[in-house]
VMD Tcl script that draws the C-alpha trace (Angstrom):
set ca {
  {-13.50 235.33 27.96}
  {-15.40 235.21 25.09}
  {-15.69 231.43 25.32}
  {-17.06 231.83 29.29}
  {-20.06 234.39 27.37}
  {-21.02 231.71 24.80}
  {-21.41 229.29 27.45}
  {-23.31 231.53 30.44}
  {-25.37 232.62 27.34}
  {-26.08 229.10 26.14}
  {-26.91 227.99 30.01}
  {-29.35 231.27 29.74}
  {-31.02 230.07 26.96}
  {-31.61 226.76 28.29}
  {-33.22 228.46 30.85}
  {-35.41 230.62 28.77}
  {-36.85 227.90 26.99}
  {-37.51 225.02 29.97}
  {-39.62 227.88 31.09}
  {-42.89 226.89 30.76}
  {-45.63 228.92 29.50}
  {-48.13 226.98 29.69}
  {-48.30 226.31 33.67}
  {-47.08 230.09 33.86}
  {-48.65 233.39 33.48}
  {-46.66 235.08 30.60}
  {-46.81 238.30 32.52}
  {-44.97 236.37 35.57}
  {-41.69 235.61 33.25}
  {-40.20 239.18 34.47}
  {-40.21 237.68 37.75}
  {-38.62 234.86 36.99}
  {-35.94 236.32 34.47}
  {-34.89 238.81 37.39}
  {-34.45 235.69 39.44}
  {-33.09 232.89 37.53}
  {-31.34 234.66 34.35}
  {-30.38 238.59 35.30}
  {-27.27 237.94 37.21}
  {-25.78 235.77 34.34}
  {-27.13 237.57 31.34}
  {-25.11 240.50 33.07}
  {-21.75 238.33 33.32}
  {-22.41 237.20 29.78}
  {-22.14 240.58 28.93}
  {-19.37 242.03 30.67}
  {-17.35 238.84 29.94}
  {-17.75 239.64 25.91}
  {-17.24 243.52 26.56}
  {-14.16 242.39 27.88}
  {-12.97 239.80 25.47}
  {-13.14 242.24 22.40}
  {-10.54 244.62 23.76}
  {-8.04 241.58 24.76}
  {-8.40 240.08 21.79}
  {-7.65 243.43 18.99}
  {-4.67 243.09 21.90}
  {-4.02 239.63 20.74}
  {-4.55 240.75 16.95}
  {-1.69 243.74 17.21}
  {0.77 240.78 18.64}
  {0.26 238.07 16.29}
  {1.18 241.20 13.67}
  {4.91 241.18 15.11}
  {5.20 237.84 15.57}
  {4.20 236.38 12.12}
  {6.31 239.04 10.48}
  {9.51 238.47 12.63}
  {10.55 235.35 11.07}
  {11.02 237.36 7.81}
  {13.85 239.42 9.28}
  {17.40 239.57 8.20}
  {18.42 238.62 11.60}
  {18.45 242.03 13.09}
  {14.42 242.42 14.50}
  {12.61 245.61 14.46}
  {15.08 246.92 12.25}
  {14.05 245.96 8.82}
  {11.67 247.75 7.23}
  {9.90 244.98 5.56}
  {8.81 243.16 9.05}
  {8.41 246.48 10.65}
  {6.30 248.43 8.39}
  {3.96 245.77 7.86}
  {3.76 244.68 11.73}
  {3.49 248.26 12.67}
  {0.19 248.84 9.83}
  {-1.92 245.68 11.91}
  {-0.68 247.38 15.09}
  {-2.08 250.63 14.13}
  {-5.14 249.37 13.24}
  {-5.59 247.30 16.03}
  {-5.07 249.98 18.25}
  {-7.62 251.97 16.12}
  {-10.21 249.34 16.51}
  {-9.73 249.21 20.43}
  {-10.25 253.03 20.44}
  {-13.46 252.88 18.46}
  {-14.54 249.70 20.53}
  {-13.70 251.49 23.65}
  {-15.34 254.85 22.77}
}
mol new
graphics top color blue
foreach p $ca { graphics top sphere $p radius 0.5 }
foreach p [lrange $ca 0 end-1] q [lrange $ca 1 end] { graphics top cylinder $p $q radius 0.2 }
display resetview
């Protein structure tokens, strides 16, 4: 998601500056962002607003996963993968609160 915002942004931006002042009234660019750049600027937007939450998601995963090889065979038991795992998890899921608050 985050990728699709950099890109609709970019394409924005291109926009922006092919617009041409100089054949333009400035006080006419209102018009033309509402028309040419609103609708994507918006997308942009919710596309990164959504990308932040999925990825402290992604974060809180990659927690259990890179600390699972170091079990004793028995996963979720140990407290050496565990703790550690669960202390990115937490914080993750504090950082998804905060972002979603």
């Amino acid at each position: 998601l985050e990728l699709l915002a950099m890109l609709t942004c970019t394409v924005v931006l291109i926009a922006v500056l092919n617009y041409d002042c100089v054949r333009r009234r400035p006080h006419e660019f209102p018009v033309f962002w509402r028309i040419f750049c609103e609708e994507d600027w918006r997308r942009a937007y919710r596309l990164y607003a959504a990308g932040i939450p999925l990825f402290i998601v992604v974060l809180a995963h990659i927690g259990w996963i890179s600390y699972s090889k170091y079990s004793s065979g028995r996963p979720y038991r140990d407290v050496k993968t565990t703790a550690p795992a669960a202390a990115v998890s937490i914080i993750a899921l504090l950082s998804l609160a905060a972002w979603l608050y």
